[in-house]
C-alpha positions in Angstrom: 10.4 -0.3 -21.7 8.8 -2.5 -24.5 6.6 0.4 -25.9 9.1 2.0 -28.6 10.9 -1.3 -29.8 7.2 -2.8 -30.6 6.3 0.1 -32.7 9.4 0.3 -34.6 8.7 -3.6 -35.0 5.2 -3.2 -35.9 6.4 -0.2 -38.4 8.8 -1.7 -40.0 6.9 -5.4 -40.7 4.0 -2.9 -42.2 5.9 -1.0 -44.4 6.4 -4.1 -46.9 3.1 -3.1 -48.5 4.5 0.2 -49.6 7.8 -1.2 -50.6 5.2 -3.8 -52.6 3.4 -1.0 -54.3 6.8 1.2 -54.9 8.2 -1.9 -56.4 5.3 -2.8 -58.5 5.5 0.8 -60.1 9.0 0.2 -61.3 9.0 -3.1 -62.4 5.3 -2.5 -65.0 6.9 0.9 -66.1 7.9 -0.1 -69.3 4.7 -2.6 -69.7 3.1 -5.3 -67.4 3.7 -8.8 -68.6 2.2 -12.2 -67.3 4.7 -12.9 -65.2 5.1 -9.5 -63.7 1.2 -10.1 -62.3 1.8 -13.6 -61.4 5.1 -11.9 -58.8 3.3 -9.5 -57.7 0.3 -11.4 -56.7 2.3 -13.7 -54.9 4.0 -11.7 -52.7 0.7 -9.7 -52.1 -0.7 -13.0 -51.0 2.4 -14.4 -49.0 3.9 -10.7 -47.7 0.5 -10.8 -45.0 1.1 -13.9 -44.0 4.8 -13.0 -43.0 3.9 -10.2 -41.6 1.0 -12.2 -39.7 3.6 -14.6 -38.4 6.0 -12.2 -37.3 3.6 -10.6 -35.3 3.0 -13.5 -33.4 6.3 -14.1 -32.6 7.0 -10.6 -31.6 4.0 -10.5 -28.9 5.3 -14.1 -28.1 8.5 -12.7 -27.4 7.2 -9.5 -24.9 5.2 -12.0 -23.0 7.7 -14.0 -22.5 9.9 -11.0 -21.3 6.9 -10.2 -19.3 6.4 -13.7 -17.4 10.2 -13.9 -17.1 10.1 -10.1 -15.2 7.2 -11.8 -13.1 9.1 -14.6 -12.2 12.0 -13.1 -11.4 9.6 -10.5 -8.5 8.5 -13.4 -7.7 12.2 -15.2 -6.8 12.8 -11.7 -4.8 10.1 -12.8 -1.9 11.0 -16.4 -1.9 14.5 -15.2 -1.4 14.1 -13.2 1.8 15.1 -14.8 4.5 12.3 -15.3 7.3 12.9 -13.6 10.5 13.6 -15.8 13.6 10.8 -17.0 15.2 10.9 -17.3 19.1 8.5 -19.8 20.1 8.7 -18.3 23.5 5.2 -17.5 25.7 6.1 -14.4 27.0 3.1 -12.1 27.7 3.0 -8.2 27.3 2.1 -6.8 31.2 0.3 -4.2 29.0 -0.1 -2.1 26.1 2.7 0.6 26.8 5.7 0.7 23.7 9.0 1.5 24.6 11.9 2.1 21.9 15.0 2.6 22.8 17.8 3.8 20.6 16.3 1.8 17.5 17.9 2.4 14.0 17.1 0.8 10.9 18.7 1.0 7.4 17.2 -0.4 4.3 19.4 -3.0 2.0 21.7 -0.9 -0.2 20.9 2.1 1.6 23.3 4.7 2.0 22.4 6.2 5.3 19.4 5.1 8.3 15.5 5.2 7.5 16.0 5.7 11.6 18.3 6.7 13.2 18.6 6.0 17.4 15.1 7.1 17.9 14.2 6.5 21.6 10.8 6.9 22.7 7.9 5.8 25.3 4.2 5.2 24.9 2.1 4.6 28.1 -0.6 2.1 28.5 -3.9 4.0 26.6 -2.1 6.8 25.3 -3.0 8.3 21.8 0.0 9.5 20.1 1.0 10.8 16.6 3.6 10.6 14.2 4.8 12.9 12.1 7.0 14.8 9.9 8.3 15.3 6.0 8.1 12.5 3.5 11.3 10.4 3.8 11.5 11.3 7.6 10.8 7.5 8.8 7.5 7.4 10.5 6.2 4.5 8.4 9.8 2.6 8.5 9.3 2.9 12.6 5.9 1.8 12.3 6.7 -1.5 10.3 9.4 -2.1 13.2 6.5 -1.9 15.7 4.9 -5.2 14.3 8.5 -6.0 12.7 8.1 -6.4 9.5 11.5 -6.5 9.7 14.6 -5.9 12.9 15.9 -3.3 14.4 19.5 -2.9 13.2 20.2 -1.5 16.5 18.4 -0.6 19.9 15.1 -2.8 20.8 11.5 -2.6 20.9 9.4 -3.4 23.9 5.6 -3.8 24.2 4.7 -3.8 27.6 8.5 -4.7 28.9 8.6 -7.8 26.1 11.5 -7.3 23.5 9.4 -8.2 20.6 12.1 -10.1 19.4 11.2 -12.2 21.9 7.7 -13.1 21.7 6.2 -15.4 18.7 4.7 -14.3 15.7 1.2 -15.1 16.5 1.7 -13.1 20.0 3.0 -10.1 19.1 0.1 -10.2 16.3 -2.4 -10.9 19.5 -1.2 -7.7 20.5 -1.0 -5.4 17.3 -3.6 -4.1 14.7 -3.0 -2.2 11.7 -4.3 0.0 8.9 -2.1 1.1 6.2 -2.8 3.3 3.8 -2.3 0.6 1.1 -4.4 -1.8 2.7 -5.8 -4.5 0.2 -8.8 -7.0 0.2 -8.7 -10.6 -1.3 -11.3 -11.9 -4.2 -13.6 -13.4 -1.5 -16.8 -12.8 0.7 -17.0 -9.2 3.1 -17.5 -11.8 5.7 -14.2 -13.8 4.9 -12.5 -10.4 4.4 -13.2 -9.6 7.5 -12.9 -12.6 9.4 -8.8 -13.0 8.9 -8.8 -10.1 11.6 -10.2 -13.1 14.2 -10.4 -16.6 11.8 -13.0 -17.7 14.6 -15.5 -15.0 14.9 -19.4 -15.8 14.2 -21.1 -13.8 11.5 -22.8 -11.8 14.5 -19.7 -10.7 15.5 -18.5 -10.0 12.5 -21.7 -7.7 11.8 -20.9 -5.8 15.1 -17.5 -5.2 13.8 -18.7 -4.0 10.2 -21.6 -1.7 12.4 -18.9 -0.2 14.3 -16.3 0.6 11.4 -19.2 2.6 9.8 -19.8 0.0 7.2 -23.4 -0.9 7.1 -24.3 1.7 3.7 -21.8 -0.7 1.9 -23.4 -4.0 3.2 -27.0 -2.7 2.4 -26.3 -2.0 -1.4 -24.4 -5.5 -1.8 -26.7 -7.6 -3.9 -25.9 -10.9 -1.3 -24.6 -8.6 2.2 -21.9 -10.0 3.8 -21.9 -13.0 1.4 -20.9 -10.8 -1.6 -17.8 -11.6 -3.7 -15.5 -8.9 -4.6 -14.8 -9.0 -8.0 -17.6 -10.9 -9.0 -19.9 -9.8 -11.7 -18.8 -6.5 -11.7 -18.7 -5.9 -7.6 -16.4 -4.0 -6.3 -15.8 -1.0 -3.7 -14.0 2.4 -3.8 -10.8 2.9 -2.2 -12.5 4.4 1.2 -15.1 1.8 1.1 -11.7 -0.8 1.1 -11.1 1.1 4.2 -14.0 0.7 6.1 -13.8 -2.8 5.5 -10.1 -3.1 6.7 -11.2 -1.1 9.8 -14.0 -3.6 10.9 -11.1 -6.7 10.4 -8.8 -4.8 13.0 -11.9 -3.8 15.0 -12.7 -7.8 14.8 -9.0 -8.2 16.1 -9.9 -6.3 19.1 -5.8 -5.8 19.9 -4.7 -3.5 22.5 -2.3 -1.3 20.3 -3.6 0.3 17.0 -1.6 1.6 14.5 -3.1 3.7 11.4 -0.8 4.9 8.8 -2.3 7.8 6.6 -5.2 5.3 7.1 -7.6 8.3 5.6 -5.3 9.0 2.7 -7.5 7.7 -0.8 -10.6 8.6 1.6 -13.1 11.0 -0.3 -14.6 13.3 2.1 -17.6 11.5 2.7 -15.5 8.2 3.7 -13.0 10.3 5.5 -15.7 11.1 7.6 -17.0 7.7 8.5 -13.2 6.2 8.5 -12.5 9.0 11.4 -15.9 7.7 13.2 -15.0 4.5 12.7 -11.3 5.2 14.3 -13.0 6.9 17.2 -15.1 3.8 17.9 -12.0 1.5 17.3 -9.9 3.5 19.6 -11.8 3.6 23.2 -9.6 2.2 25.4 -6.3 1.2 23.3 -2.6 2.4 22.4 -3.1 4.6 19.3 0.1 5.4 17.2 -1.0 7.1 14.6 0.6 8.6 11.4 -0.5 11.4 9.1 0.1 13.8 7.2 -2.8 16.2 7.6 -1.7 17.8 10.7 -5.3 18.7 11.5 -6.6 14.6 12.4 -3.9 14.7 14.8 -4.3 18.0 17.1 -6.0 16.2 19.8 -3.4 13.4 20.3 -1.9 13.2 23.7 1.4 13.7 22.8 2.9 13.9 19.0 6.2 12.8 17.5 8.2 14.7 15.0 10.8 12.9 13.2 12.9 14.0 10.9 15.3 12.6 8.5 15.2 9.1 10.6 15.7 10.9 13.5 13.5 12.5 16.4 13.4 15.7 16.5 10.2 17.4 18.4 8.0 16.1 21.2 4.7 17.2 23.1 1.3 17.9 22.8 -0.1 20.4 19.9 -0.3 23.2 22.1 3.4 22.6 23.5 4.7 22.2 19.7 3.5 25.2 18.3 4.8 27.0 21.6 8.1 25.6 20.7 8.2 27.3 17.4 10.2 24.4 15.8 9.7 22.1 12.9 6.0 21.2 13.9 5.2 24.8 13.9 6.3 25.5 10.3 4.9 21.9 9.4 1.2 23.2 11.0 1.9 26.3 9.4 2.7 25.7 5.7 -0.6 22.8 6.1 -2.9 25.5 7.1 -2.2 27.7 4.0 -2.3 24.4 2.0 -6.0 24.2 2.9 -6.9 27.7 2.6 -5.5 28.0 -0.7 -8.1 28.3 -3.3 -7.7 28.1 -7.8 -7.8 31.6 -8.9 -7.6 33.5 -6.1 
């Protein structure tokens, strides 16, 4: 936004020398006196010095703009208001999620992200969703660890209204990966220890060891010590990954949810995030979302939503059967990956 005024600034404040040279040509055309020279040097000596000064109140100005367009990002999040927080003990009987007519529009939005979806996942069960971009399977996902409410309908996990259990319980009972997920300028082992603030370093190693992890701790000049950030150390976007997967292994909660958790994985990484997801799975509630229909053929059951709203149900076998949305969806995906340049 700044880019083109700066430049016309910069332009402009530069362009004096040529209107000093132009301007020195017509005034010695007839002869140079004395006092021409003494002019001439004076503004060649006082024009950079203008120009100098301008400068620096130009950049002054943009980063004020800039601070002022911080603060103001900043005012946004103090300005949300908190959820309520029920303070009640309520226990989950298990890990099963039940939604039931939930719908959900965003501020300002003209029409729901979701729109009366109603759905049940049992106690263990792996399930996928899915769908276009836009359709609302990361919107639903957020309202599984509410992020934010419902506008309508409810969420249960295991026959608790989420709304009615605390912050810190319904966290005891969630873990999630996002495809976004970021780490903090601190240690691996501090990294991962915010999944479980009270785990030992040996069980933090277990964690990192089953999240596929270890090649990253090995080339770390101090292991699990290392700073990120620090003298030049940092990790790739898989690598981030891993290390978010061994902080929700740490966690150990009974309902996992991974969204597009694989998605700024290179192949080598995608391989060791999908071990890593099969270690971290055994025995929980797996909602998972993605858009590479492939990862998510085996899932018990898969959920197609589209435009906010659910629209397909069943296992891969039983979708493509159907011959609905999920079957063009598989479809148009399996040419994507054949598709080659050139041929």
């Amino acid at each position: 936004m700044l880019r083109m005024p700066m430049i016309a600034f910069m332009t402009c404040i530069n362009a004096i020398f040529l209107a000093l040279v132009i301007a020195a040509f017509l005034i010695t055309g007839d002869g140079v006196s004395s006092g021409d020279i003494l002019n001439i040097m004076y503004y060649i000596i006082v024009t950079p010095l203008i120009t100098v000064s301008l400068t620096k109140v130009a950049y002054s100005g943009e980063a004020e703009m800039t601070l002022i367009d911080a603060l103001k990002r900043v005012d946004q999040i103090l300005e949300i208001e908190p959820l309520p927080d029920n303070k009640s003990d309520l226990s989950p009987k298990d890990s099963s999620v039940q939604l039931e007519h939930v719908s959900y529009r965003y501020k300002d939005a003209t029409r729901d992200a979701v729109s009366d979806v109603t759905l049940s996942i049992r106690p263990g069960e792996h399930v996928a969703l899915v769908g276009p971009s836009g359709s609302g399977k990361t919107t639903l996902a957020e309202l599984l660890v509410r992020f934010f409410d419902v506008s309508e309908g409810k969420i249960d996990i295991g026959g608790v209204d989420i709304k009615n259990m605390s912050s810190s319980g319904l966290m005891k009972q969630v873990s999630f990966v996002f495809q976004d997920s970021r780490l903090i300028k601190t240690s691996i082992l501090e990294n991962v220890r915010m999944g479980r603030p009270s785990a030992s370093e040996e069980e933090v190693l277990a964690a990192l060891e089953k999240a596929q992890c270890m090649d990253i701790i090995d080339k770390l000049p101090n292991g699990i010590h290392t700073i990120l950030g620090e003298k030049g150390t940092y990790l790739s976007g898989g690598e981030q990954q891993r290390i978010t997967i061994a902080r929700a292994v740490l966690k150990d909660a009974p309902i996992l949810i991974l969204d597009e958790a694989t998605a700024f994985a290179d192949p080598d990484n995608e391989t060791k995030v999908q071990a890593a997801f099969s270690e971290m799975a055994k025995e929980k509630t797996v909602i998972m979302i993605a858009h590479r229909l492939s990862t998510v053929a085996d899932a018990d059951r898969i959920f197609v939503l589209s435009d906010g709203k659910l629209e397909e149900q069943g296992s891969h076998a039983d979708l493509m059967r159907q011959n609905g949305l999920y079957r063009r969806m598989f479809d148009e995906y399996s040419r994507s990956i054949e598709w080659k340049v050139g041929v």
